[in-house]
C-alpha positions in Angstrom: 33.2 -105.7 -32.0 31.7 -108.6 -29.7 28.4 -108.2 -28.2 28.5 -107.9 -24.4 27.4 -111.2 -23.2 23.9 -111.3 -21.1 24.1 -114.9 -20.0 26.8 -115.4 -17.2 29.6 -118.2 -18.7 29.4 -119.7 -15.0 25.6 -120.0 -15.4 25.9 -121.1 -19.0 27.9 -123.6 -18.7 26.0 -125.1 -15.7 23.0 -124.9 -17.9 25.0 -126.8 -20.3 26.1 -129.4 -18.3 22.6 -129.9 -17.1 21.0 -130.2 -20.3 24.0 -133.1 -20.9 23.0 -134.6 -18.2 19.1 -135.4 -19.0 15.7 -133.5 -19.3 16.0 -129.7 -17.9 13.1 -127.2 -17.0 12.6 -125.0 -20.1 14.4 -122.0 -18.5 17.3 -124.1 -18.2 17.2 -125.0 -21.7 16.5 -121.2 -22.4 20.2 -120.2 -20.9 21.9 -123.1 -22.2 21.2 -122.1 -25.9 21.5 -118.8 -25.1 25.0 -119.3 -23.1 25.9 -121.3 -26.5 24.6 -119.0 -29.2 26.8 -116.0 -27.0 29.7 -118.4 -27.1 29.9 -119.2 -31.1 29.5 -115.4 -31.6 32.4 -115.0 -29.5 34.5 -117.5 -31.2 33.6 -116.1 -34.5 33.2 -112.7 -34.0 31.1 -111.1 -37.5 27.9 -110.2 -38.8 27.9 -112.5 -41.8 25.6 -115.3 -40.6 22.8 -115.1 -38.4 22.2 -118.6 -36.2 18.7 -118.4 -35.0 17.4 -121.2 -32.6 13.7 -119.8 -32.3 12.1 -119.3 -29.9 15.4 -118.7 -27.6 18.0 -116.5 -29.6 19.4 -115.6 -32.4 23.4 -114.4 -33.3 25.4 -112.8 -35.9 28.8 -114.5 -36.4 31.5 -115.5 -38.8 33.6 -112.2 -40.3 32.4 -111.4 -43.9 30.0 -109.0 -45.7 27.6 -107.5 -43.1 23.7 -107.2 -44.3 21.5 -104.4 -43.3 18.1 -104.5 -44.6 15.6 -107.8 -44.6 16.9 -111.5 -44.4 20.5 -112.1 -44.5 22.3 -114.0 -47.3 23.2 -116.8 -44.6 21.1 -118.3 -42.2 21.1 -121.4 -40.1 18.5 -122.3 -38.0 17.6 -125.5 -36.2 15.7 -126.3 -32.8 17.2 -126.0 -29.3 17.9 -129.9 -29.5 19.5 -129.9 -32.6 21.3 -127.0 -31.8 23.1 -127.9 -28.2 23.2 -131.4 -29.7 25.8 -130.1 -32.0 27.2 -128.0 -29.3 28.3 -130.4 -27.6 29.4 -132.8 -30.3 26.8 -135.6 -29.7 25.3 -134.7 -33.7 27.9 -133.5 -36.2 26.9 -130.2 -38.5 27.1 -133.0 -41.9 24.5 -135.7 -40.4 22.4 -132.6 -39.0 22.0 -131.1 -42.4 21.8 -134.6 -44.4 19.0 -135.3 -41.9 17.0 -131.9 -42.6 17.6 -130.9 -38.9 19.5 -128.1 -39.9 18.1 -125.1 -42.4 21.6 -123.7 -43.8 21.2 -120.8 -46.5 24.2 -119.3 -48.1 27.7 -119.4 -48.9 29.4 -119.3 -45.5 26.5 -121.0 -43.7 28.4 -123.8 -42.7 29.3 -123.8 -39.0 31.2 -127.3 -39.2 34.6 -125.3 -38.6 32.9 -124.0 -35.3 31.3 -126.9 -33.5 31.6 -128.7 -31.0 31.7 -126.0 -29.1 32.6 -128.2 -25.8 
């Protein structure tokens, strides 16, 4: 089942497109990763991995085994930057981990199949 999405795709992708386009207020930042986090989850519907971009969102994607209890077997997490960066294809998911920008835990932590999103 896909979560119901809270951030509207209109509004998401204008926050986006903003973010593209140069420095945005943090609210603006807050949708875009938010709008993006909704959109990968939708795109790889699961509960396998959790993507966490703190302090904006977090999302369970990728089908697979589902966890229930304390940290799940695979995590990625990265900033906002990092995260819309390879979003929208400006940083590939190899030169983000080689770098250290991205924490990826796991077996099927590997979202290179799934971005760029745009």
């Amino acid at each position: 089942m896909v979560a119901k999405r809270r951030i509207d795709i209109e509004a998401g992708r204008a926050a986006l497109s903003a973010w593209q386009a140069g420095e945005v207020p943090r609210p603006v930042l807050a949708t875009a990763v938010r709008y993006a986090l909704e959109e990968v989850a939708a795109r790889a519907p699961g509960n396998s991995v959790e993507v966490r971009v703190p302090p904006f969102g977090v999302a369970q994607c990728i089908p697979g085994p589902r966890h229930t209890r304390g940290t799940p077997p695979n995590v990625v997490e990265c900033d906002a930057g990092t995260w819309l960066a390879m979003v929208a294809g400006t940083l590939a998911w190899a030169d983000a981990v080689a770098a250290g920008r991205v924490a990826a835990s796991g077996l099927r932590a590997d979202l290179s199949a799934l971005l760029p999103l745009i």
